[in-house]
GUNU-668135 format. One record per residue (C-alpha): residue in three letters; x negated, y negated, z. Coordinates in steps of 0.02 Angstrom, whole numbers, plus 50000, padded with zeros to 5 digits. Each point is the difference from the previous one (the first is absolute). Example, Ala and Ser with C-alpha at 12.3 -4.5 7.8 and 13.67 -1.06 7.14 Angstrom:
+---------+-------+-------+-------+
: residuo :    px :    py :    pz :
+---------+-------+-------+-------+
:     ALA : 49385 : 50225 : 50390 :
:     SER : 49931 : 49828 : 49967 :
+---------+-------+-------+-------+
***
This chain:
+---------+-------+-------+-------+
: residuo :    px :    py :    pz :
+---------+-------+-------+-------+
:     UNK : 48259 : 44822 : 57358 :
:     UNK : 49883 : 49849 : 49943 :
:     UNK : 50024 : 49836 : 50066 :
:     UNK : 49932 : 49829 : 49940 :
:     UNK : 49857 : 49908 : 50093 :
:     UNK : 49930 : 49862 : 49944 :
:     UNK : 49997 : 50004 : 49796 :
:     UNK : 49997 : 50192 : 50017 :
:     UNK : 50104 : 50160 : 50033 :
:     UNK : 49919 : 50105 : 50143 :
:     UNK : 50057 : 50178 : 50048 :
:     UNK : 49927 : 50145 : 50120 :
:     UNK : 49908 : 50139 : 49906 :
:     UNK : 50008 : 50176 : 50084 :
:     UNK : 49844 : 50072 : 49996 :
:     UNK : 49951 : 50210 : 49990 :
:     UNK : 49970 : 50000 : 50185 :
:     UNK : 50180 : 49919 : 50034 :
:     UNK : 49953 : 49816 : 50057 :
:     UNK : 50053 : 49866 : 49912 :
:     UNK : 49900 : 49841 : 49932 :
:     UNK : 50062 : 49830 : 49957 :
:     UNK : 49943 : 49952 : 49822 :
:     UNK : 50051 : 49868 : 49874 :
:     UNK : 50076 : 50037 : 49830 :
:     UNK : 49907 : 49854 : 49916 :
:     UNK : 50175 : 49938 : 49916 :
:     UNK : 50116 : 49853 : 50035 :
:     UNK : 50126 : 50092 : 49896 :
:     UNK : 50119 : 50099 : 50093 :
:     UNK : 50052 : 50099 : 49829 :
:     UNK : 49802 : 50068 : 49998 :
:     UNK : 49982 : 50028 : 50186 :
:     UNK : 50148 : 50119 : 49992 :
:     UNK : 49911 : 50107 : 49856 :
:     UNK : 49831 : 49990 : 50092 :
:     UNK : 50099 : 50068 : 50161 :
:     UNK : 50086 : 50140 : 49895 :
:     UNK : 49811 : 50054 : 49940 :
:     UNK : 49909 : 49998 : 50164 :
:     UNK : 50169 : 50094 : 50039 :
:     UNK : 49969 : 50132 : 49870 :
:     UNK : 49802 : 50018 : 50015 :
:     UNK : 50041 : 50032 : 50167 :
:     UNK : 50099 : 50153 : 49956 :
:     UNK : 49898 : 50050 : 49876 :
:     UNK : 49883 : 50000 : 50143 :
:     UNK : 49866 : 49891 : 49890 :
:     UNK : 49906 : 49952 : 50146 :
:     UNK : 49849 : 49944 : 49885 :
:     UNK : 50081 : 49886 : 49913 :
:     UNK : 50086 : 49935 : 50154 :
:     UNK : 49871 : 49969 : 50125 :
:     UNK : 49871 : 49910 : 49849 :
:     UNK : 50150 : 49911 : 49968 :
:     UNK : 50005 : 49936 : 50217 :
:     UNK : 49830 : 50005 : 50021 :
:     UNK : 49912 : 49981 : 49820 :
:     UNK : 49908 : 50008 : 49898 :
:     UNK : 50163 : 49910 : 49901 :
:     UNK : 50151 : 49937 : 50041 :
:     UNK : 50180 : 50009 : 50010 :
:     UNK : 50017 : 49916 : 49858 :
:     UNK : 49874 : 50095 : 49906 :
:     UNK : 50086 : 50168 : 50043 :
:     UNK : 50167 : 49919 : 49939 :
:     UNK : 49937 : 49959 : 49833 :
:     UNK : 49947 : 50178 : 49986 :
:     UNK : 50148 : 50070 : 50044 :
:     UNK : 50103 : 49919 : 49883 :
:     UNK : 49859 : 50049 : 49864 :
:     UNK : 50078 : 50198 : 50013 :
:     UNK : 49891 : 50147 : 50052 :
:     UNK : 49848 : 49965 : 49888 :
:     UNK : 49952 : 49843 : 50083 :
:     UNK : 50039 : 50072 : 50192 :
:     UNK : 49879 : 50141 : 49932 :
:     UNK : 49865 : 49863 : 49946 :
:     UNK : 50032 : 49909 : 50173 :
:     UNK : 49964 : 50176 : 50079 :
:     UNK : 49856 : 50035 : 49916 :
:     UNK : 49936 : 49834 : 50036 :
:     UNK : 50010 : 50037 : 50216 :
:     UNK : 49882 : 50133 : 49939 :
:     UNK : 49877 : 49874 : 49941 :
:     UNK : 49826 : 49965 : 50041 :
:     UNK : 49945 : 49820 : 50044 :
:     UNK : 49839 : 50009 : 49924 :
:     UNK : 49929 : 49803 : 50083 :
:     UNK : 49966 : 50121 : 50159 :
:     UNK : 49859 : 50107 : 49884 :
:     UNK : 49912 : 49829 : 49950 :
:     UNK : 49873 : 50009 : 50140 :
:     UNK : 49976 : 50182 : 49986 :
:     UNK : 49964 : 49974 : 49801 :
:     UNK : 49888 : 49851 : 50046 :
:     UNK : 49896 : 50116 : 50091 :
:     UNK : 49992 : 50126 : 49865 :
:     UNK : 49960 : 49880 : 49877 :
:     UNK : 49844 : 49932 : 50105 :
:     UNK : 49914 : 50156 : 49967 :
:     UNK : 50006 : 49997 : 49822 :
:     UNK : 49975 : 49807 : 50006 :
:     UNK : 49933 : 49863 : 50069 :
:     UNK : 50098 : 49902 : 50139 :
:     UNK : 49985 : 49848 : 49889 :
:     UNK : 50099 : 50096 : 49852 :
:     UNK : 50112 : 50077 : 50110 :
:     UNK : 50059 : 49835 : 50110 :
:     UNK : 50018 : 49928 : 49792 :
:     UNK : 50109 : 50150 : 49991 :
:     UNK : 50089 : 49980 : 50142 :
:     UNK : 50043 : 49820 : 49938 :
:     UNK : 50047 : 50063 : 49822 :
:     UNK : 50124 : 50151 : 50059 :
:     UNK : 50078 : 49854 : 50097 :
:     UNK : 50070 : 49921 : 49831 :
:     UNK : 50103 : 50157 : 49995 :
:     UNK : 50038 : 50052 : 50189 :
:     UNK : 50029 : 49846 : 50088 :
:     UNK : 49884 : 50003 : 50167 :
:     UNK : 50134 : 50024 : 50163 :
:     UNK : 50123 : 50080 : 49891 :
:     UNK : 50061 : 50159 : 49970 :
:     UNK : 49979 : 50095 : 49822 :
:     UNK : 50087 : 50153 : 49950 :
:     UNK : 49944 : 50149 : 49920 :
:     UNK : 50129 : 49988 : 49869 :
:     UNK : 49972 : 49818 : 49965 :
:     UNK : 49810 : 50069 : 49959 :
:     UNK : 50052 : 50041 : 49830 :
:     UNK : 49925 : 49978 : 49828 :
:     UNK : 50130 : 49864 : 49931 :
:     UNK : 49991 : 49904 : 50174 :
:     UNK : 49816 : 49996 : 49982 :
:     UNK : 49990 : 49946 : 49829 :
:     UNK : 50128 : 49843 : 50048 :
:     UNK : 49871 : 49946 : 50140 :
:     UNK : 49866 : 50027 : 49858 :
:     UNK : 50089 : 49896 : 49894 :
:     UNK : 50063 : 49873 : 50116 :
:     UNK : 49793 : 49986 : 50034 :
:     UNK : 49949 : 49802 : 49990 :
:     UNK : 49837 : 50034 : 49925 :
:     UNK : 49906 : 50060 : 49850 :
:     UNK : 49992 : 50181 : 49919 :
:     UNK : 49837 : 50032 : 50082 :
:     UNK : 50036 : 49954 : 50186 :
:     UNK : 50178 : 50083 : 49992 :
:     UNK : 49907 : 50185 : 49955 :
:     UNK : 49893 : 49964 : 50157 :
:     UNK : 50176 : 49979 : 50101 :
:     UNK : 50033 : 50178 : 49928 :
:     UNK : 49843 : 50068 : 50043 :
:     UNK : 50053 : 49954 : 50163 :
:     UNK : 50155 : 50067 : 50032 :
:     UNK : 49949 : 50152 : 49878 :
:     UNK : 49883 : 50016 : 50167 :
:     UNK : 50134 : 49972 : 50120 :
:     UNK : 50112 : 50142 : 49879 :
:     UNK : 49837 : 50141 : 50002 :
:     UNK : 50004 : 49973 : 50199 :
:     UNK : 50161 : 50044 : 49990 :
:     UNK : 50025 : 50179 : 49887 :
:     UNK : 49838 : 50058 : 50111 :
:     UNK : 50126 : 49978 : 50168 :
:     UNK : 50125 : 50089 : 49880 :
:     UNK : 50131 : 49854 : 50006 :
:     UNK : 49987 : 49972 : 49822 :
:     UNK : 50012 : 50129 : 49882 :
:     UNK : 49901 : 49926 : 49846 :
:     UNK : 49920 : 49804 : 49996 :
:     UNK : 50133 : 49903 : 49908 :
:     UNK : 49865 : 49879 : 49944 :
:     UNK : 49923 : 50131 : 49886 :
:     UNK : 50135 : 50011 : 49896 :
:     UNK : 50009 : 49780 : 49980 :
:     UNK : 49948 : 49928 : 49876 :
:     UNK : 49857 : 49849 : 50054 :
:     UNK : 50007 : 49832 : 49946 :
:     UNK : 49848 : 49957 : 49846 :
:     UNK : 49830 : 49960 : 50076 :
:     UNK : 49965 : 49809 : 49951 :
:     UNK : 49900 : 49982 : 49854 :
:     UNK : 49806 : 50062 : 50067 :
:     UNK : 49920 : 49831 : 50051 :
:     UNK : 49823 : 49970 : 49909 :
:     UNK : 49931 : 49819 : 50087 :
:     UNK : 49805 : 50048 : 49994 :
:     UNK : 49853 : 49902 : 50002 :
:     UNK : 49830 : 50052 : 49904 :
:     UNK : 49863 : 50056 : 50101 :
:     UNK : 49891 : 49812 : 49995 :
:     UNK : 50155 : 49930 : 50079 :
:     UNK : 50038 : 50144 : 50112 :
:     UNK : 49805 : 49969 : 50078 :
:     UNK : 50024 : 49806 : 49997 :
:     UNK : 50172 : 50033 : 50098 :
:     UNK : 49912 : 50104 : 50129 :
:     UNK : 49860 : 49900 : 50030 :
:     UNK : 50104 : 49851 : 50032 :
:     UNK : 50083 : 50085 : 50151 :
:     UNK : 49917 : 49978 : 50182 :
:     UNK : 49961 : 50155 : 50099 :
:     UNK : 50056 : 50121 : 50026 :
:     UNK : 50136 : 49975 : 49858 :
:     UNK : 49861 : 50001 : 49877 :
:     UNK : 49947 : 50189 : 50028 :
:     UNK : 50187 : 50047 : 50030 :
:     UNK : 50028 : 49902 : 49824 :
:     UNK : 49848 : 50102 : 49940 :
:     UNK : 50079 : 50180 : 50036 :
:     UNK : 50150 : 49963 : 49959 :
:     UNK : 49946 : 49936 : 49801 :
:     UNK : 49884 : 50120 : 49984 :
:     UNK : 50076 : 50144 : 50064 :
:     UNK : 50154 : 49976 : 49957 :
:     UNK : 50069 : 50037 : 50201 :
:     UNK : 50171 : 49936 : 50037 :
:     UNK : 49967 : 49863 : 50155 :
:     UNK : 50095 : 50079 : 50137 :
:     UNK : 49873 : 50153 : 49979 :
:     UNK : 49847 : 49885 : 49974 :
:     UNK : 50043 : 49923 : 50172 :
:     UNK : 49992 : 50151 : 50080 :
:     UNK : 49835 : 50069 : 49939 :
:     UNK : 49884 : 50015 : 50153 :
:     UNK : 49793 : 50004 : 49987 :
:     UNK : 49983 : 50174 : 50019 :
:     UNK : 50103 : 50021 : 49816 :
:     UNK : 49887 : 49911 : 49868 :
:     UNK : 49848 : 50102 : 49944 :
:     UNK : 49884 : 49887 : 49942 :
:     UNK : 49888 : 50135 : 49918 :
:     UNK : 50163 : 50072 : 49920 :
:     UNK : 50058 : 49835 : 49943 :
:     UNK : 50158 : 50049 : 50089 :
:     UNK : 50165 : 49961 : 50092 :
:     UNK : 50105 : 50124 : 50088 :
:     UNK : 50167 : 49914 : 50033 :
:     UNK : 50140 : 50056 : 50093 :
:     UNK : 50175 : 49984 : 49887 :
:     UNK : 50164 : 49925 : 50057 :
:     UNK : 50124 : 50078 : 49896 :
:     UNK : 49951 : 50169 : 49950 :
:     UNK : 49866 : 50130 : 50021 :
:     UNK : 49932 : 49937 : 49826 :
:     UNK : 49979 : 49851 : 50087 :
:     UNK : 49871 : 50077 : 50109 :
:     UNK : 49839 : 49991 : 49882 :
:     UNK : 49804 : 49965 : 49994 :
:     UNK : 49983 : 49867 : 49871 :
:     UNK : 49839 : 49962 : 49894 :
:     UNK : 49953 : 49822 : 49987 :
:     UNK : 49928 : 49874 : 49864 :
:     UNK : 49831 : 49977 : 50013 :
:     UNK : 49995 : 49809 : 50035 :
:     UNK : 50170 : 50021 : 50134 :
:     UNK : 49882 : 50129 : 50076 :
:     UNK : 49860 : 49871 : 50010 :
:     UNK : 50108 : 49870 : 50085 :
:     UNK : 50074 : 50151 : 50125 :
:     UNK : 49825 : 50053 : 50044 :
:     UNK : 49944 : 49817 : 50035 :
:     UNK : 50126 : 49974 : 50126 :
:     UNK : 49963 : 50155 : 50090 :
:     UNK : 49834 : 49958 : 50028 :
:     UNK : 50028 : 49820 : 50085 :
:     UNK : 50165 : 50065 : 50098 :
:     UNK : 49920 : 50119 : 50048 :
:     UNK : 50151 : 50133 : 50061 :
:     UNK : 49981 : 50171 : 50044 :
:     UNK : 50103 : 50158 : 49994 :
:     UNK : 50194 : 49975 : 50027 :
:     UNK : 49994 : 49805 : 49993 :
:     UNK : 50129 : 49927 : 49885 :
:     UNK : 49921 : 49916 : 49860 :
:     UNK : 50121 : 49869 : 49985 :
:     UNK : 50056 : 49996 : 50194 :
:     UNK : 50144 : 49853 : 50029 :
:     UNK : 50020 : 49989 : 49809 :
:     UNK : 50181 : 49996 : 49939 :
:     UNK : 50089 : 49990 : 49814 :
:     UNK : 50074 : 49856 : 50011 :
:     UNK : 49852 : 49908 : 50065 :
:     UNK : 49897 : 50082 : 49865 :
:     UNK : 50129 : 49944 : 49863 :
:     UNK : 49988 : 49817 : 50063 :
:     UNK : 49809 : 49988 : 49988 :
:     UNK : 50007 : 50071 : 49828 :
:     UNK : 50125 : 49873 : 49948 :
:     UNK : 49901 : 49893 : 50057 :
:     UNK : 49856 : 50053 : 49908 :
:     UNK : 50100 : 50013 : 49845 :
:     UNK : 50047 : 49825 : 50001 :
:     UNK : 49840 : 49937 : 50015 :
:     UNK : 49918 : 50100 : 49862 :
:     UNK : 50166 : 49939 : 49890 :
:     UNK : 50038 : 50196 : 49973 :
:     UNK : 50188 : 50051 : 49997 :
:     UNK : 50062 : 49989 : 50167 :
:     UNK : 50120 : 50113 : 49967 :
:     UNK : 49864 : 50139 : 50018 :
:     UNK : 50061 : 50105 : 50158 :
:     UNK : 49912 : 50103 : 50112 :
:     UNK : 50061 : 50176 : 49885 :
:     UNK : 49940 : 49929 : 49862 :
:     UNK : 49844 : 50039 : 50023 :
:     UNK : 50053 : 50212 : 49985 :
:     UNK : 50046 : 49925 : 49798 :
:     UNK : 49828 : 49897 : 49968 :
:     UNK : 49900 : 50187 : 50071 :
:     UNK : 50107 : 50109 : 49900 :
:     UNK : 50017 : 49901 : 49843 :
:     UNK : 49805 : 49972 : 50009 :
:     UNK : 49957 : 50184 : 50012 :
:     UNK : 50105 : 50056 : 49873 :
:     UNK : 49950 : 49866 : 49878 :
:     UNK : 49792 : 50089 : 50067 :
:     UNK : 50101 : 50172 : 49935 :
:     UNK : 49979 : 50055 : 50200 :
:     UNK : 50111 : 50188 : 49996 :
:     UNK : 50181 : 49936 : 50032 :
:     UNK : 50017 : 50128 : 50141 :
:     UNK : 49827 : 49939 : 50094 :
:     UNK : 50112 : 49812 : 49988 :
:     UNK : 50151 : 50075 : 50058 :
:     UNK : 49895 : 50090 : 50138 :
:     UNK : 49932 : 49834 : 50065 :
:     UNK : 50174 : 49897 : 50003 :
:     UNK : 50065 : 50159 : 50099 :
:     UNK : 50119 : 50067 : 49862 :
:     UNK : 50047 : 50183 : 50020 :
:     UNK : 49956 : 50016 : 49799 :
:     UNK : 49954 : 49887 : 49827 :
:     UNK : 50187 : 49974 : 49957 :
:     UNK : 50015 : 49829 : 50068 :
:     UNK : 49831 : 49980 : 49950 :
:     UNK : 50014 : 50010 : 49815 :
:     UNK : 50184 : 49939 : 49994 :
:     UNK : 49957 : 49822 : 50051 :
:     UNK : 49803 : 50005 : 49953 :
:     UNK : 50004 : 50132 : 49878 :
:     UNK : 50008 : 49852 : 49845 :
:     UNK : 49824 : 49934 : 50058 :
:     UNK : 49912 : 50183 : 49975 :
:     UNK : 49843 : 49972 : 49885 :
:     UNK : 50016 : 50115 : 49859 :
:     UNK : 49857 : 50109 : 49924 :
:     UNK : 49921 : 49862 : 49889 :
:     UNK : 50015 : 49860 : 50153 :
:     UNK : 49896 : 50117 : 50083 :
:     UNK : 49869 : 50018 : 49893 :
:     UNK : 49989 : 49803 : 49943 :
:     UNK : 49966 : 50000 : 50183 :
:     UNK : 49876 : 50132 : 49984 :
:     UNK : 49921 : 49924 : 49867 :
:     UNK : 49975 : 49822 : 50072 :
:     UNK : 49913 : 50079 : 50161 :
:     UNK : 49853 : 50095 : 49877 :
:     UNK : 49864 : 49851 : 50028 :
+---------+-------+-------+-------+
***
């Protein structure tokens, strides 16, 4: 028999071993506490002990059970099925560590930060709330543009893969998801006379980090790694160690007069072997001294630090460089991307031999 303390109705719930615990029936209405009594009454001679003892001791509540059991037998079943869940938060660290050997740590701590957008960090997820419609409502529900949200679902694509390798997903819901558009390809470029007068107005070291970066075409968080040991001088080469995939992991060829400048400040810092070229150097700092550099030449300051992967690419395929040796040097798995967003600036036949033409002395 319940009994009201407080704004609730309490009662004692016999449990399978015989004692008895005191729980509330989260109800001020004596009506609903009687039907909540007459179903713990009934589960108990049903002998649904699952449903009972989640019920007392979680993962939900009374009150949660209740609303089940007045939903019939389909949604006890879906309740049931639910205690047989999998809280996948506790696999985050395990997939963290997976993902570090088929990443960089700086990818994978972005990653970590991106699957958080759709499992909340301290808080349990289910299995079945992993599903394709719930993931395309966090997509959705993304406060940023086309282009970012398909790196979220690279992400917890990731996070999914992890998963169907420890068997706890059968398939990767995010294959079958549609992704947001990619933003319209971005094309801010400067011509070569201004990419040299940009460099040169940039102390050391930024000015040979400026100089690989425009005239190789290498993405800055790789350029900062490069140690002394990894530019061939007799090559004209770069080998540089990708952040995002294995593509990423290249040896680059570089313009003759970037070269120059590279070479220059190898001889007077004179660093040897495994010595990082660019030792202390971060992004942002390097973003600030170009701004600062674009200001003062009155060039668009709006000229970022990736920009410089357009002005190399655009520049060798207006030379009619092989798409594929472009895409090879951005650290692009293939020419697609290449020729979608550079494609329009590919000399044809007769450009090339005007060009031909005017070299004959």
């Amino acid at each position: 028999m319940s009994w009201r303390h407080g704004k609730s109705y309490w009662t004692w719930v016999a449990l399978r071993d015989g004692t008895r615990i005191r729980r509330s029936l989260e109800t001020s209405d004596r009506g609903t506490a009687r039907e909540i009594e007459g179903m713990l009454e009934s589960l108990r001679g049903r002998r649904e002990w699952q449903l009972l003892e989640a019920a007392i001791f979680g993962p939900f509540s009374i009150g949660e059970l209740f609303d089940h059991w007045r939903g019939g037998d389909d949604a006890l079943a879906q309740l049931r099925a639910k205690l047989g869940d999998v809280d996948l938060a506790t696999h985050v660290e395990g997939w963290a560590k997976w993902a570090e050997q088929r990443a960089n740590r700086e990818t994978v701590a972005r990653y970590r930060k991106q699957l958080g957008a759709l499992m909340p960090e301290g808080k349990p997820y289910l299995r079945s709330d992993f599903t394709r419609r719930r993931i395309a409502e966090a997509m959705t529900a993304l406060p940023c543009s086309g282009s970012t949200a398909r790196r979220y679902a690279a992400a917890w694509s990731s996070f999914a893969s992890y998963l169907v390798d420890l068997e706890i997903l059968d398939a990767n819901p995010l294959r079958s998801i549609r992704k947001p558009r990619n933003n319209p390809p971005r094309e801010l470029w400067l011509p070569l006379p201004d990419v040299v007068r940009l460099v040169d107005a940039q102390p050391e070291p930024f000015r040979t980090l400026a100089a690989l970066r425009e005239g190789a075409g290498v993405e800055v968080s790789a350029a900062l790694s490069v140690r002394r040991a990894d530019v061939d001088l007799d090559a004209g080469t770069v080998f540089v160690r990708g952040t995002k995939t294995m593509a990423r992991t290249r040896t680059v060829g570089l313009e003759t007069w970037a070269l120059a400048k590279i070479a220059d400040y190898l001889r007077r810092a004179a660093l040897t072997g495994a010595a990082l070229l660019f030792d202390g150097v971060t992004a942002r700092r390097a973003l600030d001294v170009q701004r600062a550099a674009l200001k003062a030449l009155k060039l668009d300051e709006q000229y970022t630090l990736h920009d410089a992967r357009h002005s190399y690419a655009l520049r060798q395929m207006k030379s009619g460089v092989d798409p594929q040796i472009i895409a090879h040097n951005l650290g692009h798995k293939d020419a697609l991307m290449v020729l979608k967003v550079y494609g329009k600036y590919r000399p044809t036949a007769q450009d090339l031999a005007r060009a031909q033409i005017r070299a004959v002395p």
